[in-house]
N, C-alpha and C positions, 0 to 999 in steps of 0.2 A: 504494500500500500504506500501510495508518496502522498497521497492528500486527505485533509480533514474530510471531503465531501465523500471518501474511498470509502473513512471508516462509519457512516451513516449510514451507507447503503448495505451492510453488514447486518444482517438478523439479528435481533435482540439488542443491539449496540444502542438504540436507539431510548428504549423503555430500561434500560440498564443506566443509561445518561438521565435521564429526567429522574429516577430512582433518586440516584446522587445528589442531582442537583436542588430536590425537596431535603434532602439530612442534612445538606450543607447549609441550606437558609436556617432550619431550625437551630442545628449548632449557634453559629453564628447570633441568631435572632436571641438563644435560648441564653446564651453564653454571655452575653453584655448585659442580659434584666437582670443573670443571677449575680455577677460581676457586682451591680449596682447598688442590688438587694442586699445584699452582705456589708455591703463599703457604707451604707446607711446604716445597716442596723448595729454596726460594730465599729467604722472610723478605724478602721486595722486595714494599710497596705496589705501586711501576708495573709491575713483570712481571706481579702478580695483577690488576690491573685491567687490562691489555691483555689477559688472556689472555679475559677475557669482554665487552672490548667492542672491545678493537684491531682483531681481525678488520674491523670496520665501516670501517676507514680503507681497505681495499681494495676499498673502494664506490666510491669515484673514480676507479678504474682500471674498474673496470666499465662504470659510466656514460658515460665515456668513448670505448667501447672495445665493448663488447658491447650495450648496452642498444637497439639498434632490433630485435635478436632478439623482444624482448617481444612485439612483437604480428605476427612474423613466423613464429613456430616454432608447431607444433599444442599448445594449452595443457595436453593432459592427457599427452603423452608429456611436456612438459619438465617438468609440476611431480611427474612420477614420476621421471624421473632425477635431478632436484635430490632430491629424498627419501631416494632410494639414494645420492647423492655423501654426504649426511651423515650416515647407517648406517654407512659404510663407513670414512670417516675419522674417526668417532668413536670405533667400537672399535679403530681403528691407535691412536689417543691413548691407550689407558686400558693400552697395553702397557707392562712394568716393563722399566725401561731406557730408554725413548725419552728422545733426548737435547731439551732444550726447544729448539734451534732446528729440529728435526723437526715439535715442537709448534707452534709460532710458523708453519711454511711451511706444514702441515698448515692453521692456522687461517687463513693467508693465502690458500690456495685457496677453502676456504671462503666467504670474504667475499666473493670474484668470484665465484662461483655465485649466491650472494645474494641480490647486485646486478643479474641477471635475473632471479632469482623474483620480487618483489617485483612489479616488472611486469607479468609473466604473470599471478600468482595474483590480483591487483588488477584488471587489465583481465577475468580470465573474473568476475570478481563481476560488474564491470558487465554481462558480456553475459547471466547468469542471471536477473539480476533485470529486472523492468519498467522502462523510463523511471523516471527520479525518485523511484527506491527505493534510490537507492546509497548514501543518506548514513544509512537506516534500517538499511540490511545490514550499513557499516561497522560502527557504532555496537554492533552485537552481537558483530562480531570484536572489537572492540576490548574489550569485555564479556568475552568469553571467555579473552582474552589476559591479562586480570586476573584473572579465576579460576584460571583456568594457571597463573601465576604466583605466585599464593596457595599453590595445593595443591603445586603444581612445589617452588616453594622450601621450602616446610615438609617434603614429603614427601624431596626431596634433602636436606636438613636431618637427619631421622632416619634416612637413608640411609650419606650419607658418616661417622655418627657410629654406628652399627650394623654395617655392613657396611664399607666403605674408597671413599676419591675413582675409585679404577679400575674397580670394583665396582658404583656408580652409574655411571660414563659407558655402561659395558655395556649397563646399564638404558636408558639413555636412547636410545644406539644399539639398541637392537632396538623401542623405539618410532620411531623415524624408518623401520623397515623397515615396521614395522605400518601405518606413515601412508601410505608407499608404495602397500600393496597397499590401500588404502581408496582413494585418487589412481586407481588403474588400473582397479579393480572398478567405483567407485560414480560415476565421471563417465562423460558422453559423448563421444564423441568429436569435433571440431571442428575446422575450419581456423583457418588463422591469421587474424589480422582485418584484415592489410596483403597487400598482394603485392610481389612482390619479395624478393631477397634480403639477407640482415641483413651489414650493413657497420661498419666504423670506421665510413667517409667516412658512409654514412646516417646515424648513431648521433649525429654531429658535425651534420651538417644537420639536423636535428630537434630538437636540442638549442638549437641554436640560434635556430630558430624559435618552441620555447616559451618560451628568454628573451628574447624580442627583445617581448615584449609587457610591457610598464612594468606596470602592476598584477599579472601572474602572478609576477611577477619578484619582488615584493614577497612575496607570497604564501609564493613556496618561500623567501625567506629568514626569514620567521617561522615558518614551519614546522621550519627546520636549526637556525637558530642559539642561541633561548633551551632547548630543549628539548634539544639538544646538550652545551651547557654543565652542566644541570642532571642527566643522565645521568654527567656525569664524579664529582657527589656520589655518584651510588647507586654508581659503579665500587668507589667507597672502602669499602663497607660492611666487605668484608671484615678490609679490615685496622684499621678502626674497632672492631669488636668482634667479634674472630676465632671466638667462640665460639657466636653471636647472629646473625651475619648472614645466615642462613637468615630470621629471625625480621623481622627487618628489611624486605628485598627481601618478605617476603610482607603487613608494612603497606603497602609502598609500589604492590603489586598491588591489594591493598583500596581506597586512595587512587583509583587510576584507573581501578575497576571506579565507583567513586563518582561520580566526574567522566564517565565514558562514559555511563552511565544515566541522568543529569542531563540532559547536551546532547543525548543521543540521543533519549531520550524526553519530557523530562520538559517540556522549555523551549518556548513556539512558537516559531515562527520569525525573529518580530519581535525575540523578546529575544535567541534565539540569537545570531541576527549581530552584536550588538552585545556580546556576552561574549568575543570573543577577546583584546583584549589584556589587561582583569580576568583570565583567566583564567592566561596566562602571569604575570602580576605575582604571583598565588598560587602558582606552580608553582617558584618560588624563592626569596619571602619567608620561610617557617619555615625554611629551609637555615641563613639570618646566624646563627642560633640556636645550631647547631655548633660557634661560637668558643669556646663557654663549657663545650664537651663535657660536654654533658647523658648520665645515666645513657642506660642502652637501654629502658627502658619510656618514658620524656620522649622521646627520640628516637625509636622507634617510632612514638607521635602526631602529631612534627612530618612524619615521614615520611608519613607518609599525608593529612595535611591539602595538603601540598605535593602531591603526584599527585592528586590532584582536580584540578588543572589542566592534566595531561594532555590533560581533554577538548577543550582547545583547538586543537587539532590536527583535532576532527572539526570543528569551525566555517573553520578555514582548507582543510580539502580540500574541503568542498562549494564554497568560495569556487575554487578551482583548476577543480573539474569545472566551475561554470560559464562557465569564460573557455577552456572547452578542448573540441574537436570528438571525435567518439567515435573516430576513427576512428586519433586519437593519444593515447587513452584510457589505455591500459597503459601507453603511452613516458612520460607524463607523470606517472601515479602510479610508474613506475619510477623514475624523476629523483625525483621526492617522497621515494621510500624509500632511494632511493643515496645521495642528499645527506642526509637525516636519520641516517641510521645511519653517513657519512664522520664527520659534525659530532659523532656520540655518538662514535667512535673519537678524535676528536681530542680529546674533552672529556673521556674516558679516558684518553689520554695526557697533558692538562696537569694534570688531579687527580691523577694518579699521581705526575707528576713532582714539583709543589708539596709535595705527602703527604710524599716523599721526604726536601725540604729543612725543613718544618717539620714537621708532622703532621696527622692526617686530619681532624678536628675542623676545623684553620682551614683546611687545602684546598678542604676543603668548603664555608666561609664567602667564601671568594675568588671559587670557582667560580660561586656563587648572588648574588653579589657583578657577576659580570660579566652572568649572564644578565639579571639586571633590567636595567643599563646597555642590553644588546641589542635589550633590549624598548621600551624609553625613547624611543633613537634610533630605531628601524621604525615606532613610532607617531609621532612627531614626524614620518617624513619621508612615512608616509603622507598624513597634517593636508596638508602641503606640496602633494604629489599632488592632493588635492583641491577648495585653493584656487587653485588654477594654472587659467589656460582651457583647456576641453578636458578637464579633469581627472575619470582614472578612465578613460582611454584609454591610448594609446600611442605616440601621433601619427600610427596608421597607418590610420585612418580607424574608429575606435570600440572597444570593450574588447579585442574579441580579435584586432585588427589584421593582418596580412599570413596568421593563420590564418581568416580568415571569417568568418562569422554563428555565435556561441557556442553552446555546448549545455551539457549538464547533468550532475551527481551529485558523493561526497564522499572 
């Protein structure tokens, strides 16, 4: 496939996008009333930046724990009950009186649900599309996810400030029902893409075997750790500019609708590969800028100059679906998504805490502060990997070692 229009005219591709693009607005929608809700009820930077990205720290527990489910449970019953798990415990949140540790264990269910969609929904893209069209299809979710996020947060924006924070998560939860029945309607129905049943003890053996290959290993930690960190800034917005960070969160949508369309489309291939670690060094450079707490229109443009480097993330998953067999396709983009969204909760817990002792301006400066470091060190130990004999293996007899002959997408 070379074109967006290729991958439209693709069975299911279709009702599989609009699926998406209903869980993205609720997110979004859902994620700035609870954001709001908390920063009112509490005046705590880290209870409001947990309450919209902590959830992701019970990705580890997933990962751990549930994740060889991915490609063992039939994809369109799971990604229907995960749609109704977050209907349902969205509108419990937006009830008057919930105490916040209802909030908090509510959002901690949550994140364990997550922690197998991410999988699931990942591995059936692969199975939709042609061979070596994954990194074209990503490229448009991730497209979409930035328009989502644009309209999501501006429209939650006019939302919680017109109507109330409980008022929007209502909204938000009856589009996760809506996304539901588009999940149930508009896919086909499939098996799982493994056999057998879903275990700890598998979840652990699989786990294991995608990090036991030295370059994949690499991979998912540039993929967790600067993008992690740099997630702990946007956690901050709120309490940065209480009144604005609707406006904010939807530059920094724009930013990485900028950067998806770039690397997705725009780049060949040749240059592509070589833009991943340029692309994280911009994706936390404008951040240092925050020490000197810039108005909200200067910070809006740093905001968005900064998520254009988002798109690096499509240059490192095409690098992962390479060095990864299809047939552990979903467990591995599930690991990709458990472990980035663990790394966003923990980079939401240390921006919050930092915010706490000083303020959000330089929290944010420390945070973007470390992700460069991050990025520094994986590129410096990649160089290493490279120069070493053998190098760009694993020691276990070529790239993708104890799992076989490689295969493809992003």
């Amino acid at each position: 496939m070379r074109s967006y229009s290729d991958l439209f005219r693709t069975r299911e591709f279709t009702p599989f996008f609009l699926a998406s693009a209903l869980q993205g607005a609720a997110q979004t929608v859902g994620g700035l009333a609870l954001g709001t809700l908390v920063y009112e009820d509490t005046g705590s930077p880290l209870l409001s930046a947990l309450s919209m990205f902590g959830p992701s720290l019970a990705q580890v527990l997933g990962a751990t724990t549930l994740l060889s489910a991915a490609d063992r449970l039939p994809p369109r019953a799971t990604m229907t009950g995960i749609s109704l798990a977050f209907a349902v415990c969205t509108a419990v949140m937006a009830l008057p009186g919930l105490p916040i540790g209802a909030v908090f264990g509510l959002l901690l269910a949550l994140g364990l649900v997550t922690s197998l969609g991410g999988g699931v929904r990942w591995g059936l893209l692969n199975e939709i599309l042609p061979k070596g069209s994954y990194l074209l299809g990503r490229s448009v979710f991730n497209m979409l996810n930035g328009i989502m996020q644009i309209t999501g947060f501006a429209t939650g924006g006019v939302l919680v400030a017109v109507l109330s924070p409980r008022a929007t998560l209502l909204t938000a939860a009856a589009l996760y029902f809506v996304g539901a029945l588009a999940t149930r309607l508009g896919l086909a129905r499939r098996p799982p893409r493994a056999a057998g049943r879903p275990s700890v003890v598998q979840t652990w053996r699989t786990n294991a075997v995608l990090w036991s290959c030295v370059p994949r290993r690499h991979v998912y930690l540039l993929l967790w750790i600067p993008n992690g960190l740099v997630v702990g800034c946007e956690s901050l917005f709120v309490s940065y500019a209480p009144d604005r960070a609707g406006l904010l969160f939807a530059f920094a949508a724009f930013g990485m609708f900028v950067g998806d369309v770039t690397v997705g489309r725009l780049l060949a291939p040749r240059v592509r590969r070589r833009m991943g670690i340029p692309l994280l060094l911009l994706l936390a450079t404008p951040y240092l800028l925050f020490v000197l707490r810039p108005a909200v229109g200067v910070a809006a443009v740093c905001v968005a100059l900064a998520s254009v480097g988002f798109g690096a993330s499509l240059v490192q998953q095409e690098r992962l679906m390479d060095l990864t067999p299809d047939e552990l396709s979903g467990h591995a983009l599930g690991l990709h998504s458990s472990g980035m969204l663990t790394m966003q909760g923990v980079g939401a817990t240390l921006a919050g805490a930092a915010a706490q002792l000083t303020s959000p301006g330089t929290a944010m400066t420390v945070m973007a502060a470390g992700s460069l470091t991050a990025t520094a060190a994986l590129a410096a130990a990649g160089r290493r990997e490279k120069r070493r004999p053998g190098g760009g293996g694993d020691g276990e007899g070529g790239p993708v070692g104890v799992l076989g002959a490689a295969d493809v997408a992003t």
